[in-house]
N, C-alpha and C positions, 0 to 999 in steps of 0.2 A: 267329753268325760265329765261325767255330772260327783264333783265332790261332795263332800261329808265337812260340814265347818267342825264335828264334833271330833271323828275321827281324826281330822289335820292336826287340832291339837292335843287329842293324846299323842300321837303319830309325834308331833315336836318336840314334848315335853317328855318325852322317852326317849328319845334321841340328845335331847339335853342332858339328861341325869348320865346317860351314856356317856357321854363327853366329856362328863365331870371326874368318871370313875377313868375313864383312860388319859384322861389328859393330867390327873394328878397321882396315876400310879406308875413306875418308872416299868418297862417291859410288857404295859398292855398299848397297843396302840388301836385306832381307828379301825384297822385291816382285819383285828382279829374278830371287832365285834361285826363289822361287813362279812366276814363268813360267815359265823355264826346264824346273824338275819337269813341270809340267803339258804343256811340249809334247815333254818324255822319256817322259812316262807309259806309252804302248804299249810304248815300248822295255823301262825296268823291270818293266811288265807281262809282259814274256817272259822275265822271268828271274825271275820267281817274286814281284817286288813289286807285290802287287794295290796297286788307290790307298788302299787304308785304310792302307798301310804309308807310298806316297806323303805321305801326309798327315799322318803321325806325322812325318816329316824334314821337313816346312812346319810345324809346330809343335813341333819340338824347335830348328828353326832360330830360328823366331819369338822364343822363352822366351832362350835363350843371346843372342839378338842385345840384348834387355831389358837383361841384364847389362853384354856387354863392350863396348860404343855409347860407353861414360863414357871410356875410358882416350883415345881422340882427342880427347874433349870438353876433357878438362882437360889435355893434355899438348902436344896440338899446334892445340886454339882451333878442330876442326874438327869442328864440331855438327850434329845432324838436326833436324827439329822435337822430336823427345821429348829430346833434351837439350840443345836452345837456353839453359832458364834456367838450367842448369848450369853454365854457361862460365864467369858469376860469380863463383860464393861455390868454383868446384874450383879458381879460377884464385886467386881471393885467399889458397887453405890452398897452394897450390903456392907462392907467392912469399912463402908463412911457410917454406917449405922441407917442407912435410907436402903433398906429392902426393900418396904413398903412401899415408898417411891420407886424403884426398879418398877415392881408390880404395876402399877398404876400407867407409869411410861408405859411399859407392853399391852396392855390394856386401854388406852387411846391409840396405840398404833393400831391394834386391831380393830377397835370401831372406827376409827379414818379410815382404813383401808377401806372398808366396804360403801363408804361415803364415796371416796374417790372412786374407786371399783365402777360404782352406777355410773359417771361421767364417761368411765372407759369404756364401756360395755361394748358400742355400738363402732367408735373408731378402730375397738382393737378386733371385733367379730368382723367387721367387714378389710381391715390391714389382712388377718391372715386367712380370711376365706379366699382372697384372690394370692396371695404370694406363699400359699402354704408347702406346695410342690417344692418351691427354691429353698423353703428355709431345712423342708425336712432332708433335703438331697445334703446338706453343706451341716449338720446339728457337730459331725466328730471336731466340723475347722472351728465351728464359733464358740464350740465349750475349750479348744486348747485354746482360742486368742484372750478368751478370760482368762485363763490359768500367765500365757505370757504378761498380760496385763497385770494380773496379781502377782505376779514377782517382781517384773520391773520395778513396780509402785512399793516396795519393800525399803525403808532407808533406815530401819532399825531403829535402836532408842539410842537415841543422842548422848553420849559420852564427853563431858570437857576434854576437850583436845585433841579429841580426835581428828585426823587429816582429811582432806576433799574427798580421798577415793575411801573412806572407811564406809561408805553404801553400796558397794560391791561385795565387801565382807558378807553384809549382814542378805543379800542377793542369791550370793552362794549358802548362806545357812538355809536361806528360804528355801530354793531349791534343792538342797539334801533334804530337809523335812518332807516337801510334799513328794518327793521320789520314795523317801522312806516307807512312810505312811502309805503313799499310793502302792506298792510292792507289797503291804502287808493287807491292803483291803483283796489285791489282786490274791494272794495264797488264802484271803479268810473267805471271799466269793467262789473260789473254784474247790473248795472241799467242806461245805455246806451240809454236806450227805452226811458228813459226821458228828452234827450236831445232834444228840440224845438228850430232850430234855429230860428233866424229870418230871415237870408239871406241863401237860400238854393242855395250851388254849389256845387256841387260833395257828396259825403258819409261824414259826419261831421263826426269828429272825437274828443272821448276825450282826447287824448294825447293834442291838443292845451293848454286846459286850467290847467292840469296835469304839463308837463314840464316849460309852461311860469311861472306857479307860483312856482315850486322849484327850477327850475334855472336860471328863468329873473326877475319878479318879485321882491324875495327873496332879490336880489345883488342890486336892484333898491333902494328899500326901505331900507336896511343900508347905502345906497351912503346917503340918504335922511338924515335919522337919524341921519350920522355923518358928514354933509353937507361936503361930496368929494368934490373939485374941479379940473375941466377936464385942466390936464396941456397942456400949448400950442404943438401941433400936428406936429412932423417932417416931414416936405415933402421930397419925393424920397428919404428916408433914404434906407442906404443899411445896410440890416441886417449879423449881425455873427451869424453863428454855423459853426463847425468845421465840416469835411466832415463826422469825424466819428459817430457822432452825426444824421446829415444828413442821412446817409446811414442806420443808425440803426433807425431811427424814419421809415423812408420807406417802409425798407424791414418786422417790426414788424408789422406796421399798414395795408400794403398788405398783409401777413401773415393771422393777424387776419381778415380783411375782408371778402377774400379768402373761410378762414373755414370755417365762419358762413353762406355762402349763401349757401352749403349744407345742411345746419338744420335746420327743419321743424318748421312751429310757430313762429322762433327766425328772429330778425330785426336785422339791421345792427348795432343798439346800441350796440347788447352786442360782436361786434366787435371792437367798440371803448370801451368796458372797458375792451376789451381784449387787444387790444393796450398799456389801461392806465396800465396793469398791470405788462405790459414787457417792459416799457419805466421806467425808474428808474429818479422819477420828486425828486429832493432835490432842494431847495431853493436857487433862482436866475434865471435870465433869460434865461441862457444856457437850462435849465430844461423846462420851460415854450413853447419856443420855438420846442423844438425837438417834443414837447407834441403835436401842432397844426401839425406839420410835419404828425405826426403818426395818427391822429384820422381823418385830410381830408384824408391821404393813405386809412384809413380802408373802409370811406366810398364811395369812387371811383373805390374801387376794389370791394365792394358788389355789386356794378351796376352792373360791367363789369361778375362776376363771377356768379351773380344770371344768365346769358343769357347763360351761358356753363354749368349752371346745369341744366338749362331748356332743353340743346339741346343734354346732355349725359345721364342724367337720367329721362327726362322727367316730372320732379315736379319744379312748379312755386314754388319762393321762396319770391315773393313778388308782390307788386300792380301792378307795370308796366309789370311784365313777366307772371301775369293772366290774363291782358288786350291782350298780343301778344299772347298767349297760346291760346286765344278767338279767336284772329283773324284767326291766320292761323296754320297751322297743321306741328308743327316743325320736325315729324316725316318724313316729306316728303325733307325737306331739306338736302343736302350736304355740305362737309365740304367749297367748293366754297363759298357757302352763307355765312356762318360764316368768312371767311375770309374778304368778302365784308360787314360784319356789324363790326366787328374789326377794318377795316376802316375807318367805318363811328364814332368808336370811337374815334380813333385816331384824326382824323378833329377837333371833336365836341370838344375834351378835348382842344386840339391846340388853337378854339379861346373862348374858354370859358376860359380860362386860363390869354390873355389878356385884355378878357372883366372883369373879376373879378380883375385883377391889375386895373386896370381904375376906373373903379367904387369904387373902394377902396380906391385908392389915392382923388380922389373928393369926396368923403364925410369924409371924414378925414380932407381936407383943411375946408369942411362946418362947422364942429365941433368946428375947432379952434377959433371959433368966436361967439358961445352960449354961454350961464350961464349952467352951466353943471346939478347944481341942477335942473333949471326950465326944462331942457331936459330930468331930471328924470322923474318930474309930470307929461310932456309931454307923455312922453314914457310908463310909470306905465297908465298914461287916455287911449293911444291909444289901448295898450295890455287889458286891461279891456273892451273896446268897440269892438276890435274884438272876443275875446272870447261870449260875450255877443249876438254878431251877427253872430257867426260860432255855439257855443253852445247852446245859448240859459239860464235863468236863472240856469237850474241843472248846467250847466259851470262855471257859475259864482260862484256858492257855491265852486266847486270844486276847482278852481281858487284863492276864498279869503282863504281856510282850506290850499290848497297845498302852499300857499305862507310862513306860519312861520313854516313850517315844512321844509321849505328847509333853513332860515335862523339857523336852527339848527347846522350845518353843522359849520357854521362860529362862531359862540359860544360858542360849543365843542372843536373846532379848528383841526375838523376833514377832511378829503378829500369830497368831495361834489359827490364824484362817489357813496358813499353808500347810496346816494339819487334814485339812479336807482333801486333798490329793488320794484319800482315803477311801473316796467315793467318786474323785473326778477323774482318777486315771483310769482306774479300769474303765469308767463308763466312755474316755474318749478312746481308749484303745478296741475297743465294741466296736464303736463307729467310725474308726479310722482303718 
């Protein structure tokens, strides 16, 4: 296949700008602008963009959208699945007054990821080209041993004086929350039909009004309730973690990312609470910290590793690798190719990387200068109104129901990951 250097990079840099626009607006994701390409394609195709170029701007979008997804997570509480656990530990360094730091942490998670990614490439394409049959037959048992994993490991927030068995308490709150939430993703998956938006762009989806109400939402409306105020905002702070920290948040959350884009069904969510699981979070911003390290890692390496399992074992693992699966015929590709969309990762992360520091330091300096309450009712109206116009009213029910079930979480004083049952149960009841 004889390329175009010129082509490649308009082909990139349109695919970046893409990624900037869905990755900083809450209810446009990746998916919608992959259909979209895909029913332009003839069009492009006439003006000189075969789908191989296609399909460089679905994965330069993909890569960029990995990065700048965080700045709504932590600034305005408005999450995807890939950066649900996020909203956490970006929201507690934001009301230290280090958002800007949040930012910056997701932003070298994500260019480590893709450093460490090249290291994986080759052990993890040839691990599951030969054991790929045993992992796919067994996906229902190894996504519930996370979930048993993830409650056991639940000991709640430390109470003076409380007694030896008081982590059984907080065990059983765990487990009410993800049975909760997982029952309500199970009724908001199985009557989908009834979502009518009013602004129709790409495939609506109901994770919008699902995740915004258990983990943007949720955190909105106790800021409200216990009237937070947004401490003044440190510019070009430089943040601490230790290398060891650093290197362990990386290499866990490329790890987990890695795995999960060979497994069928499964998002790169439950990559990030694979992360959250082998990052050991105790109290203080050391913890906090290594945490956004590890969950942008997992989700930069799910881009990257979904396109080496498309191109070893032939199964799309996700929205933008069944858009390029559409386009063009990965069977026909050589390792060449792959090395020139590696590439084209490599670029895309490089200035996604300082566009996401940028943008993050200016809106950060914007904040310093709000009423932080009135940015909540702000943010609580605007999240309501996109939901309302990506979903449609069945959204909005799901939206006002999914919102006190994730302030559960903070009441119980439990981890807010067993909020994910949301997307892990029904996906293990699928394969079980």
């Amino acid at each position: 296949m004889e390329i175009s250097p010129v082509l490649l990079i308009v082909s990139i840099m349109f695919g970046f700008i893409l990624g900037i626009i869905s990755g900083l607006t809450p209810g446009i994701h990746v998916n919608n602008f992959a259909l979209i390409l895909i029913a332009a394609s003839p069009i492009l195709s006439g003006i000189g963009f075969a789908p191989f170029y296609v399909a460089v701007i679905i994965l330069s979008n993909s890569v960029a959208h990995t990065f700048l997804d965080i700045i709504p997570s932590i600034f305005l509480g408005a999450p995807e699945a890939d950066t649900a656990l996020a909203v956490l530990p970006g929201h507690a360094l934001l009301m230290e007054g280090r958002g800007e730091e949040a930012v910056r942490l997701s932003a070298i998670g994500s260019a480590g990821a893709v450093i460490v990614s090249l290291f994986m490439v080759l052990p993890m394409a040839f691990f599951f080209k030969n054991i790929y049959g045993l992992v796919n037959d067994y996906v229902g048992w190894i996504l519930l041993l996370i979930v048993i994993v993830m409650i056991a490991t639940e000991n709640g927030e430390y109470e003076q004086g409380q007694g030896s068995l008081a982590h059984f308490k907080f065990k059983f709150y765990a487990l009410l929350l993800f049975l909760i939430s997982g029952f309500l993703g199970i009724f908001a998956f199985n009557n989908t039909e009834l979502i009518e938006p009013l602004l129709k762009f790409g495939e609506p989806s109901i994770l919008l009004p699902l995740l915004s109400g258990l983990f943007g939402a949720s955190m909105l409306v106790i800021s409200l309730m216990t009237k937070s105020e947004l401490p003044l905002q440190q510019k070009n702070c430089m943040f601490v973690l230790s290398r060891k920290r650093m290197i362990r948040g990386l290499v866990t959350g490329t790890a987990a990312g890695s795995f999960v884009a060979w497994l069928p069904g499964v998002s790169s969510a439950v990559g990030t609470i694979l992360a959250r699981l082998f990052v050991r979070v105790e109290k203080g911003a050391e913890s906090s910290k290594e945490f956004m390290v590890s969950i942008s890692s997992a989700n930069t390496s799910n881009a990257i590793f979904s396109l080496i399992a498309l191109f070893i074992i032939g199964k799309a693992r996700s929205g933008a690798m069944v858009a390029i699966d559409q386009l063009v015929n990965v069977k026909e590709w050589d390792y060449s190719i792959i090395m020139i969309l590696l590439i084209v990762i490599i670029f895309v992360s490089t200035i996604s990387y300082f566009t996401t520091i940028y943008l993050g330091g200016s809106i950060s300096g914007i904040l310093s200068r709000i009423n932080y309450s009135r940015l909540c009712a702000i943010v609580l109206a605007v999240l309501t109104i996109l939901v309302i116009l990506f979903t449609g009213w069945f959204g909005l029910i799901i939206f006002v129901i999914s919102t006190p079930v994730g302030m559960i979480a903070s009441y119980a004083k439990i981890r807010k990951i067993n909020a994910m049952g949301v997307i892990m149960f029904p996906v293990i009841l699928y394969f079980l």
